[in-house]
C-alpha positions in Angstrom: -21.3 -53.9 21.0 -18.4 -55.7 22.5 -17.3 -56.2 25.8 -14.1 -54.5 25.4 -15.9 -51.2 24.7 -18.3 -51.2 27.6 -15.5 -52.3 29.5 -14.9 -49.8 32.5 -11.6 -48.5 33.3 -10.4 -50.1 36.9 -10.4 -47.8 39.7 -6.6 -47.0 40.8 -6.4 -46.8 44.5 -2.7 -45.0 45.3 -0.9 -46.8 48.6 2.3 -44.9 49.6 3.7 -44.5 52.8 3.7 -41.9 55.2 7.0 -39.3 54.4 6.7 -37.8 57.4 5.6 -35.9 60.2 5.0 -32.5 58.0 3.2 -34.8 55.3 -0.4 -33.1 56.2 -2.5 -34.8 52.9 -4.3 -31.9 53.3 -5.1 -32.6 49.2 -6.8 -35.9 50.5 -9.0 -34.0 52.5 -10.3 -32.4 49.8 -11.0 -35.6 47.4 -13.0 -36.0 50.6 -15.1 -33.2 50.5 -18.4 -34.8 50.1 -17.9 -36.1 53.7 -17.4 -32.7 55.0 -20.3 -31.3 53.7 -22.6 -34.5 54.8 -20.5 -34.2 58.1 -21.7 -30.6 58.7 -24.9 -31.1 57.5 -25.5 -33.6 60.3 -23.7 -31.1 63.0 -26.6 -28.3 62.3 -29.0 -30.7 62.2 -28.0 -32.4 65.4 -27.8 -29.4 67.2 -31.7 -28.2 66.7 -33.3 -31.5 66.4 -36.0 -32.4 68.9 -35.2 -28.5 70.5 -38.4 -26.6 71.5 -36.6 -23.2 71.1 -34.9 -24.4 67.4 -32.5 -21.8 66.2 -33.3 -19.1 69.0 -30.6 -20.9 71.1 -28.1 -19.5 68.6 -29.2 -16.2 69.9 -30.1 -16.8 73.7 -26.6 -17.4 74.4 -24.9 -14.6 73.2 -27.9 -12.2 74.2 -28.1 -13.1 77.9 -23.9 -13.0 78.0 -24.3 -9.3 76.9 -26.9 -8.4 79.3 -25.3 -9.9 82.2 -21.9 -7.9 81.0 -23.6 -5.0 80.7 -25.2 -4.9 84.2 -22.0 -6.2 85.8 -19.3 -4.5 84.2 -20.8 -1.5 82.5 -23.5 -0.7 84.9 -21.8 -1.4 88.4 -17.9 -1.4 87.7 -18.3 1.2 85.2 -16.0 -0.4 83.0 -14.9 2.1 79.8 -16.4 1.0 76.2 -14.6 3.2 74.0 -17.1 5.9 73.6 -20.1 3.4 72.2 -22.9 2.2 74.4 -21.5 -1.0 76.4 -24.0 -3.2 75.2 -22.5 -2.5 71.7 -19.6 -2.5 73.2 -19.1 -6.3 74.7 -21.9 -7.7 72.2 -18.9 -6.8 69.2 -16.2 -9.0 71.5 -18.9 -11.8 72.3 -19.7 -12.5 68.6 -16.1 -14.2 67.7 -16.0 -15.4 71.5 -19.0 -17.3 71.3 -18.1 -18.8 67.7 -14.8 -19.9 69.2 -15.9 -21.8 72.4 -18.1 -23.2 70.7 -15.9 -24.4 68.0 -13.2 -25.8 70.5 -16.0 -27.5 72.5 -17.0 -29.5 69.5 -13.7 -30.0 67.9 -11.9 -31.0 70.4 -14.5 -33.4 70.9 -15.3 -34.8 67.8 -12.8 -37.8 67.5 -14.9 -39.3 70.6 -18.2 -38.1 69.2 -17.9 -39.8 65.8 -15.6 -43.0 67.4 -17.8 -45.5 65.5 -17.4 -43.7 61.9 -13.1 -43.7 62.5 -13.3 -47.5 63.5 -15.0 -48.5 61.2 -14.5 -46.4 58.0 -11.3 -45.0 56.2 -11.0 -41.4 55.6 -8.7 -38.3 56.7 -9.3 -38.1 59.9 -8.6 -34.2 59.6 -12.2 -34.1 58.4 -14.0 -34.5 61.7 -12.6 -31.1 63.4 -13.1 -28.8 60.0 -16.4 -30.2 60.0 -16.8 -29.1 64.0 -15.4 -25.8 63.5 -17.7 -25.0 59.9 -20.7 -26.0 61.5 -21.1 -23.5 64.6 -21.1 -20.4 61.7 -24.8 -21.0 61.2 -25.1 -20.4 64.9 -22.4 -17.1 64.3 -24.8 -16.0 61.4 -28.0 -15.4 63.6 -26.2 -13.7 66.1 -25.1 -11.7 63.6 -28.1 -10.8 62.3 -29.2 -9.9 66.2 -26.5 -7.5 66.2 -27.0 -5.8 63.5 -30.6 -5.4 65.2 -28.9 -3.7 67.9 -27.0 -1.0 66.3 -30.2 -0.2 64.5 -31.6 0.7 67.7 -28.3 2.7 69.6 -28.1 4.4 65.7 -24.8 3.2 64.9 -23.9 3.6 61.4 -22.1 0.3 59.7 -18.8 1.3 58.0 -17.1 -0.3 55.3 -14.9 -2.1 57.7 -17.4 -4.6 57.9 -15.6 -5.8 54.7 -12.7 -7.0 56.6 -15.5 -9.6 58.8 -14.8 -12.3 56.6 -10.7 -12.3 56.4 -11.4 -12.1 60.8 -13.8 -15.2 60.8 -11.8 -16.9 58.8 -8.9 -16.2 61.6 -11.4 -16.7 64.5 -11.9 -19.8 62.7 -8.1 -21.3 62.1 -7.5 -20.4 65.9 -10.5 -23.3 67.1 -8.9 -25.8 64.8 -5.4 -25.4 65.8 -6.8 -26.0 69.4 -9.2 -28.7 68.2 -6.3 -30.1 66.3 -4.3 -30.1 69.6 -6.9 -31.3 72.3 -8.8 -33.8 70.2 -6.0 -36.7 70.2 -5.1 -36.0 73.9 -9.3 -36.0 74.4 -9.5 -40.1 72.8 -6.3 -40.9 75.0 -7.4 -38.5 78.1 -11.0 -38.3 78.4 -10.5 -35.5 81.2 -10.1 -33.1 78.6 -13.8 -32.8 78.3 -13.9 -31.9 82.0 -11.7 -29.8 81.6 -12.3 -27.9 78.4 -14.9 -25.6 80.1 -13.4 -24.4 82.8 -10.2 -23.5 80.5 -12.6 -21.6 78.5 -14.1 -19.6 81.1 -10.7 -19.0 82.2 -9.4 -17.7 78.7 -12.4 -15.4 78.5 -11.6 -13.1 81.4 -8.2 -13.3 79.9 -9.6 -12.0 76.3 -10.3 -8.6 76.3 -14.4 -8.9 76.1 -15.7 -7.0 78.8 -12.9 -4.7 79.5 -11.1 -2.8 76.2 -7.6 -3.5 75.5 -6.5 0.0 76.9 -7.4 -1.2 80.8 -3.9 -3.5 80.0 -1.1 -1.7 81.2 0.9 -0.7 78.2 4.3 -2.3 79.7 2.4 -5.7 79.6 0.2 -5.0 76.4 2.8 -7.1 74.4 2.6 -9.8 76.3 -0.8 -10.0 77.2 -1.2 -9.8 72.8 0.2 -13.3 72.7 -3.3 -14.7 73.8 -4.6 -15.0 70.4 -8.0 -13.9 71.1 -6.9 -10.3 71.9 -6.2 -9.4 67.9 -9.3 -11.4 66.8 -11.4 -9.2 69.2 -9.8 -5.7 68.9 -10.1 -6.9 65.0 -13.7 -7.9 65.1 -14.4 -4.4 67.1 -12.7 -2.7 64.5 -14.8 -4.2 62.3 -18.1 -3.5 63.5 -18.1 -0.8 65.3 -15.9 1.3 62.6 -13.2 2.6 65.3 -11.0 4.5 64.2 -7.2 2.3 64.6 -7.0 -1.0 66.2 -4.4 -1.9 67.9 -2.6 -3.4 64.7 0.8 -4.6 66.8 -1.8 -6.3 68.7 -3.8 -7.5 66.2 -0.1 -9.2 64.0 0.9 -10.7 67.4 -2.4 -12.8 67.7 -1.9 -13.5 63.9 1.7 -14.7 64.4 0.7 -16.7 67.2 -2.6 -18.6 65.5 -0.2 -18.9 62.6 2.3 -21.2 64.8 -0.1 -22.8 66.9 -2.1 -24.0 63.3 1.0 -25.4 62.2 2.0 -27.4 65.4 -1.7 -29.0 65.3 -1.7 -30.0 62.1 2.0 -31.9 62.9 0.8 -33.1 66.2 -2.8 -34.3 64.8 -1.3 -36.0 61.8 1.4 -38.1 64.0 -1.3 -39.1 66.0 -4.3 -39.7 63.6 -2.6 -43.4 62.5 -3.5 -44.4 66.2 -6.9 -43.1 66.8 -8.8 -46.4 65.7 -7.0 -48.5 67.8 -7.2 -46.4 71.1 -10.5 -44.5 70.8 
């Protein structure tokens, strides 16, 4: 056999410049695929290594936020929960809650996090925050389960609704990368983001509507308390799980609107800044 015909073609590398602000790559991200996966992989693993508790701390969280709700605000304040036991009730709203703190926490973090991998290695930097929003689903899954659990025992029905859980993720799950996508590069210039982040998001919580329904909100102000996006994700994620009869769709299309714009300005802002994490971070 000659060398010619064991000769292996040479690997093409493509080098082109950067066309733009609105030139996302997002097709690069996917030749780079394999990373994600490995990426999130290492995220789950992370998270329970060396824990005592392992994959109960998915649960404990959201669990112990719905007792204290329910003793606060549906015991002593009395708060309405739309004819369903207020458990039920604030449990349905803390499910996407808890899978979007958790995913801004960890994206917005991420470019610090993984500093030595971006200094060292080439590869879409966009990568990092999919993989930090992807990876806290395991955590949404168990609670999931948990739920389910608990309208076994109040004798809810689940309705067919529940088909429209995956379409909501997905949204509850575009809404903590646009915001990782927008803290993240002012987190490796600004490392008082981190500080900050978690008082913000206690802040934003009593602003969603999880432990009071979207009817307490005067209706005169209903349209402008729908532009925090978290208000259509919840009243969508009720909807979904607890089988009510309408949602508040104008609600639910103003969140969507707004996650829709505030996706599109992270992905600008997070690709002009990308080309200087290595050298600042």
């Amino acid at each position: 056999m000659s060398a010619n015909s064991i000769r292996k073609s040479p690997q093409v590398v493509e080098i082109r410049p950067v066309r733009g602000i609105f030139d996302l790559e997002l097709g690069t991200v996917w030749r780079y695929r394999e990373l994600l996966y490995f990426l999130i992989w290492r995220e789950i693993k992370v998270r329970y290594r060396q824990a005592a508790l392992g994959i109960a701390w998915a649960v404990i969280q959201p669990v112990f936020a719905v007792v204290v709700f329910t003793v606060i605000f549906g015991h002593f304040a009395k708060f309405p929960s739309e004819g369903v036991p207020y458990a039920v009730f604030a449990f349905a709203a803390t499910l996407p809650w808890t899978y979007f703190a958790e995913a801004v926490q960890r994206s917005s973090n991420g470019l610090v996090t993984d500093s030595d991998l971006i200094r060292k290695v080439y590869f879409p930097r966009l990568i990092i925050p999919l993989a930090m929003v992807t990876a806290p689903l395991v955590d949404f899954a168990f609670s999931f389960v948990v739920f389910l659990s608990v309208l076994t025992w109040y004798g809810i029905p689940v309705t067919t609704n529940l088909l429209f859980l995956p379409p909501l993720l997905l949204v509850a799950m575009s809404l903590g990368l646009a915001v990782g996508l927008l803290l993240g590069p002012v987190n490796v210039r600004y490392r008082d983001v981190k500080h900050t982040l978690p008082f913000l998001v206690q802040l934003w919580m009593y602003a969603s509507p999880i432990v009071y329904p979207l009817s307490m909100v005067p209706e005169q102000l209903r349209g402008l308390y729908s532009l925090n996006p978290m208000v259509g994700v919840i009243e969508g994620f009720r909807w979904a799980l607890l089988g009510k009869a309408q949602p508040d769709f104008t609600a639910i299309l103003m969140s969507l609107a707004m996650i829709v714009v505030i996706l599109f300005l992270g992905l600008v802002f997070f690709r002009k800044q990308e080309q200087s994490f290595a050298d600042v971070i």
